[in-house]
Structures are given as structure tokens and as C-alpha cells.
MIDOSE-1310 file (N, C-alpha, C; in nm, 2 decimals, decimal comma, always signed):
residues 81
xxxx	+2,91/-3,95/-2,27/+3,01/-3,85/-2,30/+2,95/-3,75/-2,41; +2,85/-3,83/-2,53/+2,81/-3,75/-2,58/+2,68/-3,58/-2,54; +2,63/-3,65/-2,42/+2,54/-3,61/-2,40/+2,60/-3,43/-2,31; +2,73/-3,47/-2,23/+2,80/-3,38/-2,17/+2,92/-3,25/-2,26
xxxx	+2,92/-3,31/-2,37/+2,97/-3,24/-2,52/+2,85/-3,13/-2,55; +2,75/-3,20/-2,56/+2,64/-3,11/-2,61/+2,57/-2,99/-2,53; +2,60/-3,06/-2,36/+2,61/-2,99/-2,30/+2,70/-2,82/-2,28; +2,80/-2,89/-2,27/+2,93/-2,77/-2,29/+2,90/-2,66/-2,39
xxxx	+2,88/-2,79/-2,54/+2,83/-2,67/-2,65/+2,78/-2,55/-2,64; +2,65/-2,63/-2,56/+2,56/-2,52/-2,58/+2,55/-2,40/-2,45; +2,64/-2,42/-2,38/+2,70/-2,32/-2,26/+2,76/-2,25/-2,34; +2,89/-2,28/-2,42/+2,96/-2,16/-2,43/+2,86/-2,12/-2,54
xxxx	+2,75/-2,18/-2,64/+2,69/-2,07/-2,70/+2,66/-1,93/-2,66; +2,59/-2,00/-2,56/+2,49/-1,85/-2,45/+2,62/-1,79/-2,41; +2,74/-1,87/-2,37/+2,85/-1,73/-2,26/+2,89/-1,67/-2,46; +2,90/-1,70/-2,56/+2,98/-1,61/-2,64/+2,84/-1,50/-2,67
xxxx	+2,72/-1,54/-2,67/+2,62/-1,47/-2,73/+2,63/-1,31/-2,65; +2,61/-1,35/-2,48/+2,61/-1,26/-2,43/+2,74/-1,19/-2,41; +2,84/-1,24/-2,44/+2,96/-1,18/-2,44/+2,96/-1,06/-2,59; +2,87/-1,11/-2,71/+2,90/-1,03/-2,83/+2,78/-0,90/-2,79
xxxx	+2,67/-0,95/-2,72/+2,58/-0,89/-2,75/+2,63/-0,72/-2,66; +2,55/-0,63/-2,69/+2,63/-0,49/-2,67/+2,58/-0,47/-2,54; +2,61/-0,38/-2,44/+2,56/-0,36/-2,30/+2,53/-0,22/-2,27; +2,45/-0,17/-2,10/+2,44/-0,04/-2,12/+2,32/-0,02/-2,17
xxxx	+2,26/+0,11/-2,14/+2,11/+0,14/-2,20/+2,08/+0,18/-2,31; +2,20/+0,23/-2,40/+2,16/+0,23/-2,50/+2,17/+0,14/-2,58; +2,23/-0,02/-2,57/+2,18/-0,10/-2,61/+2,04/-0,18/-2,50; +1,98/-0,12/-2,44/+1,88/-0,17/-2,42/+1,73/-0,12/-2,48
xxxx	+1,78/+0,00/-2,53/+1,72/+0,09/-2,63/+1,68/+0,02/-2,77; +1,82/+0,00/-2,79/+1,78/-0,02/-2,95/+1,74/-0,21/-2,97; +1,77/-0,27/-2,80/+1,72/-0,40/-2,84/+1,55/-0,40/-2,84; +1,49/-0,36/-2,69/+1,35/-0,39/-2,71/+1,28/-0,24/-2,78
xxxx	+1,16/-0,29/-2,84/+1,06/-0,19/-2,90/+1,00/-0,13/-2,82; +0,92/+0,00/-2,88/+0,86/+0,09/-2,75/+0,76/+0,02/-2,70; +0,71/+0,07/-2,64/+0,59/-0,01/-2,51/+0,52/+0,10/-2,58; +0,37/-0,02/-2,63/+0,27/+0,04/-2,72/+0,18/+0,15/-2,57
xxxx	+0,14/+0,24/-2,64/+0,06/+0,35/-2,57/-0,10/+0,28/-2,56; -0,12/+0,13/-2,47/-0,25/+0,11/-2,44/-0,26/+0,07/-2,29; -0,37/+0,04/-2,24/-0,37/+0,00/-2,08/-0,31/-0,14/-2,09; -0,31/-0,18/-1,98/-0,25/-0,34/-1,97/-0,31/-0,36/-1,81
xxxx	-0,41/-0,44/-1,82/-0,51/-0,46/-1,69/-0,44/-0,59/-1,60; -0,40/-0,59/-1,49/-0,31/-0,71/-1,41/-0,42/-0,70/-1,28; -0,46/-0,86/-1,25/-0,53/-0,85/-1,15/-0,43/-0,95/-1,04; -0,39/-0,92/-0,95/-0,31/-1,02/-0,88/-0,39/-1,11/-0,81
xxxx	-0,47/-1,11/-0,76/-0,58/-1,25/-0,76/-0,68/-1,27/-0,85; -0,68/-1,36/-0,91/-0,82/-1,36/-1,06/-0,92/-1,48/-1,02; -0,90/-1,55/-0,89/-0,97/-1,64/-0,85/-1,04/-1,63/-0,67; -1,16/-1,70/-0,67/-1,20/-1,68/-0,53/-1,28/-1,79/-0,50
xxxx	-1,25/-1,88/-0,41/-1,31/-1,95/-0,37/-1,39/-1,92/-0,21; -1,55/-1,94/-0,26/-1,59/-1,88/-0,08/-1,61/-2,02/-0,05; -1,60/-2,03/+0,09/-1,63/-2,14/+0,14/-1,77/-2,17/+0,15; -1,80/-2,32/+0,20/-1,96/-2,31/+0,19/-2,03/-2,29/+0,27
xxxx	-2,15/-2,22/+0,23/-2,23/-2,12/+0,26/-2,38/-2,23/+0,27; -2,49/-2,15/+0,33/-2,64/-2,17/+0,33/-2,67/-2,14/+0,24; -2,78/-2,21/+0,18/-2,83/-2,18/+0,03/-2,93/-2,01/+0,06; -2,92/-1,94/+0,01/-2,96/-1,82/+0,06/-2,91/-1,70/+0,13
xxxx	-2,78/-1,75/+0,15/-2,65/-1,64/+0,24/-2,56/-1,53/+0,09; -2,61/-1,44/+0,11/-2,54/-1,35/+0,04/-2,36/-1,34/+0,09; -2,28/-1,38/-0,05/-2,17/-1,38/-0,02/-2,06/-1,23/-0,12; -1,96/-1,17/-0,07/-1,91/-1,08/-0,12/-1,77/-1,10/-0,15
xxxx	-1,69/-1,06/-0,24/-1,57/-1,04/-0,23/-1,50/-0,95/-0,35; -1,39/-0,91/-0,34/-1,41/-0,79/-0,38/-1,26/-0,82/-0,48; -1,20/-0,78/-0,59/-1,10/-0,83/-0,67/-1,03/-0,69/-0,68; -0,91/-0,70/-0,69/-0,80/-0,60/-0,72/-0,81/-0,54/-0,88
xxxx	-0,82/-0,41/-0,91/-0,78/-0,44/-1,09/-0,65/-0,33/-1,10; -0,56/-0,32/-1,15/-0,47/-0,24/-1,16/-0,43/-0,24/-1,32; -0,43/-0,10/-1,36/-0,39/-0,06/-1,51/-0,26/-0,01/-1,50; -0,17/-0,12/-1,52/-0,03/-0,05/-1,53/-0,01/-0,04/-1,69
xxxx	-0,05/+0,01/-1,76/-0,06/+0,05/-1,89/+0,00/+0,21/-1,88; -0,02/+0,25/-2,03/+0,04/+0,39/-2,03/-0,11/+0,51/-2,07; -0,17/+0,44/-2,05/-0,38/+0,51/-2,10/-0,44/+0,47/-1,99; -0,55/+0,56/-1,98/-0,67/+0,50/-1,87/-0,73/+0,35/-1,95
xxxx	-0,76/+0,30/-1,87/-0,81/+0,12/-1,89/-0,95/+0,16/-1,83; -1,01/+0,12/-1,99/-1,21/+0,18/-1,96/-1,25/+0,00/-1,95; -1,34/-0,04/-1,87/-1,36/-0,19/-1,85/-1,51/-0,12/-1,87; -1,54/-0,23/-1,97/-1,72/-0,24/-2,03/-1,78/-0,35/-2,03
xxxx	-1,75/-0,50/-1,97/-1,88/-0,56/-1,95/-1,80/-0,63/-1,87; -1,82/-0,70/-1,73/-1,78/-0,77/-1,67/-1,90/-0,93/-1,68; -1,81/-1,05/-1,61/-1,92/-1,15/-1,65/-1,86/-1,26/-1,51; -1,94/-1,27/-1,42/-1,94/-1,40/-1,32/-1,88/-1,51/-1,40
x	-1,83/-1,62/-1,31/-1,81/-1,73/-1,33/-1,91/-1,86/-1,23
């Protein structure tokens, strides 16, 4: 019983929190901070496994890079794994 108390508690916390909290874009404004003016580099695959190969078989593959930042994204030294 106690465990289902604590439960509840902390439900209606979150239903009053978001009930007090303000709605609308201008409270979406004034809650989060600006979005810093730098790149922000997302690769949606960051892994590659080739299958196996002959010792001596040149193998290729090629990786996505996307700058969804708010600046061009300058990349200066890349490094194998």
C-alpha cells in the first residue's frame, strides 16, 4: 500500500507541475535558451562492419555526415578505427 501512495504522489506531482507551468510559444521562449551559433555534426550511421574479406581485397564504404548546426561544420583530421 505504501509503495502505491508513493506512486500516486508522485503522479499528481508531474499532473500539478505541468498544469502550473505556462503554455504556448511564448512560454517556450522564455523556457529554453538560444541555440548557440556553432555546427552540430550527426552521423546517422557511425559504425560499419564489412564482412570478411581476402587478405589483400580493397574494401570501401562510405559514411553520412550532416551539419545541422547554425555555421558551416569545417572537419580537420579524421582517424580510422
Amino acid at each position: 500500500m505504501l509503495k502505491f501512495g508513493k506512486i500516486l504522489l508522485a503522479a499528481l506531482a508531474i499532473s500539478a507541475a505541468s498544469w502550473a507551468a505556462p503554455q504556448g510559444p511564448a512560454a517556450q521562449n522564455a523556457q529554453s535558451p538560444p541555440e548557440p551559433k556553432t555546427p552540430a555534426v550527426f552521423v546517422p550511421e557511425n559504425r560499419h562492419r564489412f564482412p570478411a574479406v581476402y587478405e589483400g581485397v580493397r574494401v570501401k564504404h562510405e559514411f553520412e555526415i550532416q551539419n545541422r548546426g547554425r555555421v558551416p561544420l569545417d572537419i580537420q583530421k579524421v582517424r580510422t578505427g
